[in-house]
DODREN-700318 format. One record per atom (N, C-alpha, C): y negated, z, x negated; residue number from 1; atom name. Coordinates in steps of 0.1 Angstrom, whole numbers. Layout:
<vofis>
{yy Y zz Z xx X seq NUM atom CA}
...
</vofis>
This chain:
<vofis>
{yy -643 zz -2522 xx -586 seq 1 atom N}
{yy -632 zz -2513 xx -583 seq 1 atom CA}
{yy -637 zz -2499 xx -584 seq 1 atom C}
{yy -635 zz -2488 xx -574 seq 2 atom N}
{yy -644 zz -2478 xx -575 seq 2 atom CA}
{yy -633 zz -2466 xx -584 seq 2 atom C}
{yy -634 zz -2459 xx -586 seq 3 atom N}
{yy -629 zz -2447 xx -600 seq 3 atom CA}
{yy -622 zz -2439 xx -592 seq 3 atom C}
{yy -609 zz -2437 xx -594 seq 4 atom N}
{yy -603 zz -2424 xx -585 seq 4 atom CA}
{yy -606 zz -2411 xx -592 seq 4 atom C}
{yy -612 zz -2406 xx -586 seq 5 atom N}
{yy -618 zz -2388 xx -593 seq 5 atom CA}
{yy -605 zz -2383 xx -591 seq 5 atom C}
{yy -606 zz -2368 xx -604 seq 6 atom N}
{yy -596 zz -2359 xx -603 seq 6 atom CA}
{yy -592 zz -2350 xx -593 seq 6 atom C}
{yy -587 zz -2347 xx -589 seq 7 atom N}
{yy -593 zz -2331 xx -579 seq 7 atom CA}
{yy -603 zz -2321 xx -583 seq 7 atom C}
{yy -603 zz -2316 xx -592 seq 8 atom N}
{yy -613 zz -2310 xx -593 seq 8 atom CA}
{yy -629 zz -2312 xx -588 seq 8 atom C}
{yy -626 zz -2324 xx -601 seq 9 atom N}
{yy -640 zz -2331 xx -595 seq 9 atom CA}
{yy -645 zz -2339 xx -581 seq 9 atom C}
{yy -636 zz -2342 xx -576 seq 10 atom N}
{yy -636 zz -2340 xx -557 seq 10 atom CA}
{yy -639 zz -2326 xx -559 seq 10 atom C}
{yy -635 zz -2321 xx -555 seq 11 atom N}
{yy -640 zz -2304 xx -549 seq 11 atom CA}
{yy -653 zz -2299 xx -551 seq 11 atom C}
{yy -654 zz -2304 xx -567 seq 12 atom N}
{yy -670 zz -2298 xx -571 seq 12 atom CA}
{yy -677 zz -2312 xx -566 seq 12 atom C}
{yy -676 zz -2324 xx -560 seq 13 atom N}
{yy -685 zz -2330 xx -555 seq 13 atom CA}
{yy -688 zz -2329 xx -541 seq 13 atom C}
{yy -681 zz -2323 xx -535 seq 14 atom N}
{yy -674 zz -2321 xx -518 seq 14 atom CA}
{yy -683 zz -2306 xx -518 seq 14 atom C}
{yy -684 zz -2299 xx -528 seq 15 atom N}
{yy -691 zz -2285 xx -522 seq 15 atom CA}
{yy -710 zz -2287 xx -531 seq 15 atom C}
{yy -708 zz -2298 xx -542 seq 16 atom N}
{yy -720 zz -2299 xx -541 seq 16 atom CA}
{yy -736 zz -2305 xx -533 seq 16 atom C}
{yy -724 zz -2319 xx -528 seq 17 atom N}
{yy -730 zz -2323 xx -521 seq 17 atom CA}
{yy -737 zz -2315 xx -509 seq 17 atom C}
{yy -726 zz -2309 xx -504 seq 18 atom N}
{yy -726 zz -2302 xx -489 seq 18 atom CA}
{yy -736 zz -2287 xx -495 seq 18 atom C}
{yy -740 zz -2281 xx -503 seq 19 atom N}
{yy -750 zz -2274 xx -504 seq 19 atom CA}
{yy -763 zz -2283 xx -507 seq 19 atom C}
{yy -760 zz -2288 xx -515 seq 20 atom N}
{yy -773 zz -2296 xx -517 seq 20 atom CA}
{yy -782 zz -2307 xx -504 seq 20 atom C}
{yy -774 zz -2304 xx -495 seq 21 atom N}
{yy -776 zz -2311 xx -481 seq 21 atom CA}
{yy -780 zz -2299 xx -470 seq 21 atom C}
{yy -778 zz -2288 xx -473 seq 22 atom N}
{yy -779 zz -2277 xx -464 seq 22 atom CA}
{yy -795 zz -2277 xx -461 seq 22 atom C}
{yy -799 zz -2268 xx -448 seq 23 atom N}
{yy -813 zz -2264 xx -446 seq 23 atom CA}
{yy -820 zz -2252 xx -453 seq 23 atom C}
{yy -830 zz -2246 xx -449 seq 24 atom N}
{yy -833 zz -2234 xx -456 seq 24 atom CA}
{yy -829 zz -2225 xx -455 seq 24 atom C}
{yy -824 zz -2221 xx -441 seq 25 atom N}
{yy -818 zz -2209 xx -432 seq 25 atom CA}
{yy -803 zz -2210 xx -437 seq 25 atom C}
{yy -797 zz -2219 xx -441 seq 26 atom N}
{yy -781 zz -2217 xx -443 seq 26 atom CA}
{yy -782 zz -2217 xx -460 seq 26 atom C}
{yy -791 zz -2215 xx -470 seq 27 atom N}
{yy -795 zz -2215 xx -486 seq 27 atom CA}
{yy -799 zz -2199 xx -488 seq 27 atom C}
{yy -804 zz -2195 xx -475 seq 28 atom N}
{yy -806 zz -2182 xx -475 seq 28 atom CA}
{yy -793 zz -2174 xx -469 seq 28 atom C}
{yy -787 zz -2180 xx -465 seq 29 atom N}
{yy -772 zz -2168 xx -453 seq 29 atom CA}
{yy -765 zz -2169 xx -472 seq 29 atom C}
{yy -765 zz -2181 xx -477 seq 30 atom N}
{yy -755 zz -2182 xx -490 seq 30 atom CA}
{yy -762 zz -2164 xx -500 seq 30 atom C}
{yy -774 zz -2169 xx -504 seq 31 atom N}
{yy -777 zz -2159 xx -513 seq 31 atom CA}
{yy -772 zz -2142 xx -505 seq 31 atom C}
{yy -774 zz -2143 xx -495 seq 32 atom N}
{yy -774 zz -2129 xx -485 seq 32 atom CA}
{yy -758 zz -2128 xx -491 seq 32 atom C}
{yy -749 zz -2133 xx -487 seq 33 atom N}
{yy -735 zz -2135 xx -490 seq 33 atom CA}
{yy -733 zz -2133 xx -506 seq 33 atom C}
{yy -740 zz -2135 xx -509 seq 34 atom N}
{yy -737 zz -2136 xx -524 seq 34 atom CA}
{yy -740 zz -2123 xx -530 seq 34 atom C}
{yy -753 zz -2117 xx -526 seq 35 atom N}
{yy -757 zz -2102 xx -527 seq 35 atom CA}
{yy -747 zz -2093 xx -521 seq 35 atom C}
{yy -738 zz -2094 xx -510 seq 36 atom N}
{yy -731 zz -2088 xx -507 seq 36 atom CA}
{yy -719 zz -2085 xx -512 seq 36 atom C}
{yy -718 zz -2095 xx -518 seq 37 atom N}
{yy -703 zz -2096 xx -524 seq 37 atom CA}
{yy -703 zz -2090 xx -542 seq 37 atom C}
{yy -714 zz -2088 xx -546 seq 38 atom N}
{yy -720 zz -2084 xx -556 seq 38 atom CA}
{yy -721 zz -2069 xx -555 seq 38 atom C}
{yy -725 zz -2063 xx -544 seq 39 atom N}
{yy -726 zz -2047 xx -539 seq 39 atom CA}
{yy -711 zz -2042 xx -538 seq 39 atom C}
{yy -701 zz -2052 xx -531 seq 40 atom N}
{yy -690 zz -2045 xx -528 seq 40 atom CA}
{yy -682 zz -2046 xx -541 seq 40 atom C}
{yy -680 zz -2058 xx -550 seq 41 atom N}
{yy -675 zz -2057 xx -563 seq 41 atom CA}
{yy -682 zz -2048 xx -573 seq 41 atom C}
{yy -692 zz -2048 xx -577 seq 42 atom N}
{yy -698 zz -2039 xx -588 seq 42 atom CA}
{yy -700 zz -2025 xx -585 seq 42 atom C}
{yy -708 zz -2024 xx -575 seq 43 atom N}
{yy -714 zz -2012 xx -574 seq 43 atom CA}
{yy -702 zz -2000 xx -567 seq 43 atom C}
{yy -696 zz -2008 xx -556 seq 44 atom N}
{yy -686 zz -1997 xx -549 seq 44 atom CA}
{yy -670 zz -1996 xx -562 seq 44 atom C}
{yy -669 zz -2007 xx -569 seq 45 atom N}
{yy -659 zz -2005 xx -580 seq 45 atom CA}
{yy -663 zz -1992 xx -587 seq 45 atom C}
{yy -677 zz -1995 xx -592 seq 46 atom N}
{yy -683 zz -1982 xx -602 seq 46 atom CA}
{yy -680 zz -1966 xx -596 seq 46 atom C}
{yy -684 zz -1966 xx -586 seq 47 atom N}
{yy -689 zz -1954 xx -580 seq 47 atom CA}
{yy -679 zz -1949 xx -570 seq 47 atom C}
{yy -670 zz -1951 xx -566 seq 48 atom N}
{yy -660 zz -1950 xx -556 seq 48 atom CA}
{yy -646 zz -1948 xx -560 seq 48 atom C}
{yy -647 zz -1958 xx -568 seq 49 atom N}
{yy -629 zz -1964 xx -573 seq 49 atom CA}
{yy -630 zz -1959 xx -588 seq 49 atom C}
{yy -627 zz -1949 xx -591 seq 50 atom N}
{yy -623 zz -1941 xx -604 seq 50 atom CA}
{yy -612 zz -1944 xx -613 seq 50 atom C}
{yy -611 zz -1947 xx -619 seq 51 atom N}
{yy -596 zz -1951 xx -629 seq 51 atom CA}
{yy -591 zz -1937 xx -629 seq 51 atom C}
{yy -580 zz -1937 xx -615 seq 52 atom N}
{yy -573 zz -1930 xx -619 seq 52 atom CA}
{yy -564 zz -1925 xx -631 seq 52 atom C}
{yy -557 zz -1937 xx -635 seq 53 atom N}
{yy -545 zz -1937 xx -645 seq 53 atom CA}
{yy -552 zz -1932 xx -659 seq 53 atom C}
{yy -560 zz -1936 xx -661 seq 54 atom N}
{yy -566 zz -1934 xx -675 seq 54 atom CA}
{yy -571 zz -1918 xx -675 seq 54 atom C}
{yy -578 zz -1913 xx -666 seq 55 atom N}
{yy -583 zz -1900 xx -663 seq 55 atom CA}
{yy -571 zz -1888 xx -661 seq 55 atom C}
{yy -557 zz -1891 xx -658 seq 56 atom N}
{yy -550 zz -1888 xx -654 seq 56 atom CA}
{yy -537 zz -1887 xx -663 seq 56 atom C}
{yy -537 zz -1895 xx -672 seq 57 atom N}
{yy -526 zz -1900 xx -684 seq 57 atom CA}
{yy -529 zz -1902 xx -693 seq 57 atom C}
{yy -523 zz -1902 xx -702 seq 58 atom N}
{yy -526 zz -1897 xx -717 seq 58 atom CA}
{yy -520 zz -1915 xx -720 seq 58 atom C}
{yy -507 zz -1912 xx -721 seq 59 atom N}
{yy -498 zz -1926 xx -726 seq 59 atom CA}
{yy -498 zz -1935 xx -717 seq 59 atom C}
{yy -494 zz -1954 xx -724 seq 60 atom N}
{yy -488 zz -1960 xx -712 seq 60 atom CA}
{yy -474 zz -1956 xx -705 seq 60 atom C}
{yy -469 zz -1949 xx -713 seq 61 atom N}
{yy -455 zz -1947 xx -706 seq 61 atom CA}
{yy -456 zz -1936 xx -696 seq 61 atom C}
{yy -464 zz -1928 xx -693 seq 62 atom N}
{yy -469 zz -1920 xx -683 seq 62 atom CA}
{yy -470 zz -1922 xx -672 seq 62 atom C}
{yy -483 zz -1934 xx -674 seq 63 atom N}
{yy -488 zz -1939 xx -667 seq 63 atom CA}
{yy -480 zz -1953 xx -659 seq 63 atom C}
{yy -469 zz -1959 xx -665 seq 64 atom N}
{yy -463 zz -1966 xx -654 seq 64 atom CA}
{yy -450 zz -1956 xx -650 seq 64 atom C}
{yy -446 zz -1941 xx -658 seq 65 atom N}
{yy -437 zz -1933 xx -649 seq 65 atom CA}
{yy -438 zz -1930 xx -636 seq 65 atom C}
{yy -455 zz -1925 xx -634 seq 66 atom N}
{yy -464 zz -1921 xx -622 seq 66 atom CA}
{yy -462 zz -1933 xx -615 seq 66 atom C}
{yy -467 zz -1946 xx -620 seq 67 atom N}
{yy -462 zz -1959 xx -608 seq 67 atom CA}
{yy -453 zz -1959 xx -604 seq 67 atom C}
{yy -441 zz -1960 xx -613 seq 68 atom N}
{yy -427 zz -1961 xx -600 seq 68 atom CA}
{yy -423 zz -1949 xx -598 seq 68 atom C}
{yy -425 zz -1939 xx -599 seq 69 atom N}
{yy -425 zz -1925 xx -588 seq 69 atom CA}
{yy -431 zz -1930 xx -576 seq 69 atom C}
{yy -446 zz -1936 xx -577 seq 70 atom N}
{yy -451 zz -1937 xx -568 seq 70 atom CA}
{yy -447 zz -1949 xx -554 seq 70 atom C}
{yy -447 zz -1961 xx -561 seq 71 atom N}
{yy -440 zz -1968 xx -554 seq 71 atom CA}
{yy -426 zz -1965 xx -546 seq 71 atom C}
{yy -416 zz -1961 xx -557 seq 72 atom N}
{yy -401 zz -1955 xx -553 seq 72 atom CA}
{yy -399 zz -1950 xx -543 seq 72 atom C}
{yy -409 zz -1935 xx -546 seq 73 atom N}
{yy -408 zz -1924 xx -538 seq 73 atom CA}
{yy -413 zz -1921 xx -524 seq 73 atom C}
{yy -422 zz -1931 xx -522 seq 74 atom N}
{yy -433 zz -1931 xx -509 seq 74 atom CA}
{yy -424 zz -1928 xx -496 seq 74 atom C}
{yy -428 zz -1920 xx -487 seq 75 atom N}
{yy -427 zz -1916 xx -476 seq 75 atom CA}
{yy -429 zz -1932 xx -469 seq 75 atom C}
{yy -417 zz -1931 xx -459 seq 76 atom N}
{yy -422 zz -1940 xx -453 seq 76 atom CA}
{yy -420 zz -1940 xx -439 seq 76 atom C}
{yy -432 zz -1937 xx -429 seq 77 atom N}
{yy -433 zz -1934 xx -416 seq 77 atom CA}
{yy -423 zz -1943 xx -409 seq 77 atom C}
{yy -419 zz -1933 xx -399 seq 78 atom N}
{yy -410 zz -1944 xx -389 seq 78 atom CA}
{yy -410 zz -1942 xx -371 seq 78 atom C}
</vofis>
């Protein structure tokens, strides 16, 4: 009688298999993808995207006043 797997473990057998079956050219598009997604999470977080709120505000209660001003108040094109 064969074992009913959980889901999970379907899923991690369903994506292990299927990489571990891949050629060389589709093991290298993964890594390429992986480095990319590595550049836009780390490096452009660092250097781009500044914590405003903390730079900007002293308190938490400041700092969620400025959010719902911000949300509340927004212009909104028509």
């Amino acid at each position: 009688m064969s074992k009913i797997l959980s889901l999970p473990s379907r899923i991690y057998r369903f994506y292990y298999e299927g990489f571990k079956n891949q050629g060389k050219w589709s093991k290298r598009l993964w890594l390429i993808i992986f480095i990319k997604l590595i550049i836009m999470f780390a490096v452009l977080k660092i250097f781009f995207f500044p914590n405003y709120l903390n730079t900007n505000f002293e308190s938490d209660s400041e700092k969620s006043e400025h959010v719902i001003n911000e949300l509340t108040n927004s212009k909104r094109t028509k």
